[in-house]
C-alpha positions, 0 to 999 in steps of 0.5 A: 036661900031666901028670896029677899031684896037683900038675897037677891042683891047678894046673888046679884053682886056675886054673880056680877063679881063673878062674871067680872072675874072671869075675864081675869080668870080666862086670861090667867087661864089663856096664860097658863094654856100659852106655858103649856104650849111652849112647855108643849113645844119645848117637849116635841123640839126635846123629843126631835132630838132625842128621835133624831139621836136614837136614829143615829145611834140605831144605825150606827147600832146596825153597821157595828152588828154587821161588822160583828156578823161578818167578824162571826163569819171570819171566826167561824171560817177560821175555828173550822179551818183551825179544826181541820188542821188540829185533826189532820196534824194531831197524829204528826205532832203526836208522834213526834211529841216525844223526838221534839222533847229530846231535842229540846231537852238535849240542846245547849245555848251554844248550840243554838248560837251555833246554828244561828251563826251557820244560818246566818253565814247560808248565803255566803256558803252557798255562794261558794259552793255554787261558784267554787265547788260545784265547779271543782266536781264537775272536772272530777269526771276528768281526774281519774284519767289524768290520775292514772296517766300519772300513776304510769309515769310515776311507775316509769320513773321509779322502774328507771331510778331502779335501772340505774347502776348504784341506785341500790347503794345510794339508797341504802347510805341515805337509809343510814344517815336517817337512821343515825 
């Protein structure tokens, strides 16, 4: 660049118009650094949120792993549980496998109604059993003398029906008016 009036008065004038842009460019510039600062502001409230729902969400995450825990421990305890009873009833269920089978095979619907009808008649027998029955065996211990004492008088009555003049004949007319 040449040193010149006319170059240093172009130098002059760019440098004035420069200088007087500036202004003008600082406050585009104040601007555009003011919508950062509410984009900036905007982005932290944003990320607030998010912050606060990810929490949240990290507890709810932590009480439905320790229902899962505890449901892992239930199920463990069960599954042993379970094991235990498989190896204590295997042998049993083995064995009788093949008694179940028949029954099953051999049993009828009527059958089946049969039994349901006499499980749902069970209270009524058990009421008369109890009331009616049970009362009745107990006297049995009683029956055998009174039985005999009949068998005596019963035994008495036919000797006195023998000892009785004619008897002989009576029976043996009543014996042929059966037969005829």
């Amino acid at each position: 660049m040449e040193l010149t009036p006319r170059g240093l008065f172009g130098l002059a004038r760019t440098t004035v118009e420069t200088a007087v842009s500036v202004p003008g460019r600082v406050l585009d510039l104040l601007g555009a650094a003011e919508a950062v600062v509410r984009r900036a502001d905007e982005l932290v409230s944003r990320t607030e949120r998010v912050l606060d729902e990810t929490e949240a969400l990290v507890g709810r995450a932590k009480a439905v792993t320790a229902a899962a825990e505890g449901v892992t421990t239930d199920v463990g305890r069960a599954a042993h549980t379970s094991r235990e009873l498989l190896d204590s009833y295997a042998p049993i269920v083995r064995k009788a496998q093949p008694l179940a089978a028949r029954f099953v095979d051999d049993l009828s619907p009527h059958e089946v109604d049969a039994a349901v009808q006499l499980v749902d008649q069970l209270p009524v027998l058990t009421k008369h059993l109890i009331e009616d029955v049970l009362p009745i065996l107990a006297t049995l211990d009683r029956v055998g003398p009174d039985i005999h004492q009949l068998l005596e008088v019963t035994n008495d009555v036919r000797q006195a029906i023998l000892g009785i003049p004619g008897f002989a004949f009576m029976r043996r007319r009543g014996e042929t008016k059966e037969d005829d």
